[in-house]
C-alpha positions as a printed Julia matrix, in Angstrom:
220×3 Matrix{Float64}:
   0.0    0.0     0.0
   2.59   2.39    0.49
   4.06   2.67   -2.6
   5.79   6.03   -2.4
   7.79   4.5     0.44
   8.71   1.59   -0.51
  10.9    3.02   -3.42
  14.27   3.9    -2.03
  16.39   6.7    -3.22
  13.96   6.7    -6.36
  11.34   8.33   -4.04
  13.03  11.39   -3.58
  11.29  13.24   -6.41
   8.05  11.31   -5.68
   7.89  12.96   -2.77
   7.74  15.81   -4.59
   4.79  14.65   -6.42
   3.07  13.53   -3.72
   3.05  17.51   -1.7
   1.4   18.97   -5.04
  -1.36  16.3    -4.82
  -2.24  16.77   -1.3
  -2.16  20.5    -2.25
  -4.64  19.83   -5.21
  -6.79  17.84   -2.67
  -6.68  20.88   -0.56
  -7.65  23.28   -3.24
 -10.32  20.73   -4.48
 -11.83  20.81   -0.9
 -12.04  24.5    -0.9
 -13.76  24.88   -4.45
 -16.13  22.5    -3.22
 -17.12  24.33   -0.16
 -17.25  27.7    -1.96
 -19.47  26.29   -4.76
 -21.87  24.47   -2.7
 -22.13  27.31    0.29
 -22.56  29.16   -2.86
 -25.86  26.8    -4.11
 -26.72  26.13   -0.58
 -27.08  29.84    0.73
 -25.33  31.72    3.02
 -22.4   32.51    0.6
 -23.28  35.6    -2.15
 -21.99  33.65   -5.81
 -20.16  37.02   -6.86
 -18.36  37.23   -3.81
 -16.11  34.25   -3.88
 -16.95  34.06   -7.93
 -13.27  34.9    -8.43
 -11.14  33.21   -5.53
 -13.34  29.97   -6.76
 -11.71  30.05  -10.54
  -8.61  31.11   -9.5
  -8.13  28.32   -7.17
  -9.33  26.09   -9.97
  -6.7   27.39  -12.43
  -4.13  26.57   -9.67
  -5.55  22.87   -9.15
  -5.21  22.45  -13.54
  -1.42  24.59  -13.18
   0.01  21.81  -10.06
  -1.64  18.5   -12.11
   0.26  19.84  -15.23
   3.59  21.01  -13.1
   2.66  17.08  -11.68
   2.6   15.32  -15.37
   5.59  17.05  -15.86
   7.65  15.54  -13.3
   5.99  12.43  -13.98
   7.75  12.7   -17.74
  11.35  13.26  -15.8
  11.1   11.12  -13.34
  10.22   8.21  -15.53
  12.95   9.39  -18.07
  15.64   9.06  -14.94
  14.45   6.28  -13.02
  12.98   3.85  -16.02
  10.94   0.91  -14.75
  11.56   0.6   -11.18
   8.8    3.49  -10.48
   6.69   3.08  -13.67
   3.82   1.46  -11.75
   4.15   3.91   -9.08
   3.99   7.25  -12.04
   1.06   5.08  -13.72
  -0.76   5.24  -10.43
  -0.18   9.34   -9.7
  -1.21  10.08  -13.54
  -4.59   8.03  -12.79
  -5.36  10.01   -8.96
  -4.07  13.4    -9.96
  -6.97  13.41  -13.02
  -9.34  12.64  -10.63
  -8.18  15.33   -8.25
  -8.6   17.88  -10.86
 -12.35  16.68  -11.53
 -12.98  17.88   -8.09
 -12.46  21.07   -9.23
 -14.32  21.2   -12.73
 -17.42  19.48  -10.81
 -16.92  22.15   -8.49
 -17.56  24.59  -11.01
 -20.72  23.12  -12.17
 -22.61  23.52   -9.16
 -21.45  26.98   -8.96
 -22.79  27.37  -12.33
 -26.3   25.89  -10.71
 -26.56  29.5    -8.53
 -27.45  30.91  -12.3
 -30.45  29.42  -11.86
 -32.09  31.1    -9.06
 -33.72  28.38   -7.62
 -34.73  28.03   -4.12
 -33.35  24.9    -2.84
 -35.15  24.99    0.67
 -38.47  23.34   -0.89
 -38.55  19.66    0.22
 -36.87  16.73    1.82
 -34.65  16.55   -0.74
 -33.2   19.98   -1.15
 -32.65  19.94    2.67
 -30.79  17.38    2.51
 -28.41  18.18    0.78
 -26.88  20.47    3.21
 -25.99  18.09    5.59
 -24.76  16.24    2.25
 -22.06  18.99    1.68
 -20.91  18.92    4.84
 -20.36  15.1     4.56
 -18.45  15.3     1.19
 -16.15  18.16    2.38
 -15.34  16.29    5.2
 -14.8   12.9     3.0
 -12.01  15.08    0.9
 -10.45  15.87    4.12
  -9.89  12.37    5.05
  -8.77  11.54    1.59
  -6.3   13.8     2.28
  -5.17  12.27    5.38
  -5.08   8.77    4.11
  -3.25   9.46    1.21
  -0.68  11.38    3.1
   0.2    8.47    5.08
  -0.95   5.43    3.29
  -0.3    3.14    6.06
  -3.65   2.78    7.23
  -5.41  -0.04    4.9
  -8.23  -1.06    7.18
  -9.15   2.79    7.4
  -9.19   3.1     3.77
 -11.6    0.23    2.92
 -13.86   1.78    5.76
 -13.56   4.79    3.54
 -14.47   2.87    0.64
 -17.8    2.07    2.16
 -18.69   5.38    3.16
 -18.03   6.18    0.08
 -20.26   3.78   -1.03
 -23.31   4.31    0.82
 -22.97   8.7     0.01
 -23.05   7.44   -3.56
 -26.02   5.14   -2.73
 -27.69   8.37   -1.23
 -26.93  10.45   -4.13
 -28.78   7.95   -6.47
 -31.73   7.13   -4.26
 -32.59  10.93   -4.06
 -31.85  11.64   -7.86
 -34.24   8.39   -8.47
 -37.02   9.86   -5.99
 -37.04  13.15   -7.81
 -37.47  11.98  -11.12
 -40.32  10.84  -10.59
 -43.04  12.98  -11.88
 -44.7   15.65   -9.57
 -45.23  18.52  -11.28
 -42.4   20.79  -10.22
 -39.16  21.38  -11.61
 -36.43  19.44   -9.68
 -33.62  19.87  -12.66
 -31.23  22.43  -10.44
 -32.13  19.47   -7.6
 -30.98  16.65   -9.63
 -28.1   18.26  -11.3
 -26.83  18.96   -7.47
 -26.98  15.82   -6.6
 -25.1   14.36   -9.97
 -22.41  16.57   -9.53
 -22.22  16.03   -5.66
 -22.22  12.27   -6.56
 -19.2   12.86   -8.79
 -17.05  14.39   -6.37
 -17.49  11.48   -3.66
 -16.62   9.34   -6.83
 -13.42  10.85   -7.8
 -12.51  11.24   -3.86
 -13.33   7.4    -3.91
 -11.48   6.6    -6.67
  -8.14   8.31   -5.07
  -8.7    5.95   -2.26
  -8.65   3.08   -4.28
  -4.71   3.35   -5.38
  -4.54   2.89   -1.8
  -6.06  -0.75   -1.4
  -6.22  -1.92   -4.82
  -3.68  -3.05   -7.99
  -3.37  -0.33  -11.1
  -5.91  -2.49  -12.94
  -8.34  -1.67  -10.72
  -8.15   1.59  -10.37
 -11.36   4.08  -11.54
 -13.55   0.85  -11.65
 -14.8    2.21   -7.82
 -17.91   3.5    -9.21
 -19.02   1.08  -11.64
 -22.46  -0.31  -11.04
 -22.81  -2.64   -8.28
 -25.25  -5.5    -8.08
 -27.17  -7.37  -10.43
């Protein structure tokens, strides 16, 4: 599981690698809350408008100063880390979703919609707090990937946010007579975040083969 470590001398630039991902997963966290306190209330959209793309630029700047390194380091090291660089160039994609999801439910305050009117809308407040605090531990787990037990636990929350996600989208689609669109799209993108969070979890417990195959439908 803890692949950066067990490397050698050939981990000294992975390091490296590894602070500018826990600095995108930082920045991701922070574009989340400021879009959703955004859609949520509480937060006026043109007042973090700007501190919201610019932070997203940053997140798209470090995953391209990241491939880059990537590129060196596997020119100077050859084989020994390729695994290890395929792994990074899988998580540090899904790091950088964070942010463009982040940006569509920013893009939902356009709409004007009051999202206090039912069960549904109200929960999703309680669902924000849940993701932002699921990015956090991401964060943690990755930065000392020692803790395997902790990330399969993570795994299932994971799981049963996603669950949630899909249950409400499900219950709103049915027909009622009121426009839930704004409602649905919230929960999509919220679902996509936890996904891409989950999927960085995964390098942690699972072979490159299976990585981004997290969210693939279960049962049946």
């Amino acid at each position: 599981m803890s692949w950066l470590n067990r490397l050698g001398p050939e981990s000294q630039s992975l390091d490296e690698i590894h602070t500018k991902f826990l600095e995108m997963l930082t920045d991701g966290r922070h574009v989340f809350d400021a879009a959703a306190n955004a859609l949520l209330g509480g937060t006026a959209p043109q007042v973090i408008r700007a501190d919201l793309f610019e932070t997203d630029r940053r997140i798209n700047r470090t995953e391209q100063e990241i491939r880059r390194q990537i590129v060196v380091h596997g020119s100077v090291h050859g084989a020994v880390t390729f695994p290890e660089l395929l792994v990074m160039m899988s998580i540090v994609k899904d790091a950088e979703r964070i942010g463009d999801y982040a940006k569509n439910i920013f893009d939902l305050t356009k709409a004007g919609i009051d999202l206090d009117a039912g069960p549904h809308e109200k929960a999703l407040v309680p669902l924000k707090d849940e993701v932002s605090k699921l990015i956090v531990r991401a964060h943690g787990l990755f930065e000392k990937q020692e803790e395997v037990a902790k990330a399969r636990a993570f795994l299932d929350d994971v799981t049963k946010l996603e669950d949630q996600c899909d249950a409400a989208v499900d219950d709103l689609l049915r027909p009622t007579g009121r426009n839930a669109a704004v409602t649905v799209l919230a929960y999509r993108y919220f679902k996509r975040v936890i996904s891409h969070v989950g999927n960085i979890v995964t390098s942690l417990v699972v072979p490159l083969d299976k990585l981004d195959f997290h969210d693939e439908p279960r049962g049946d």
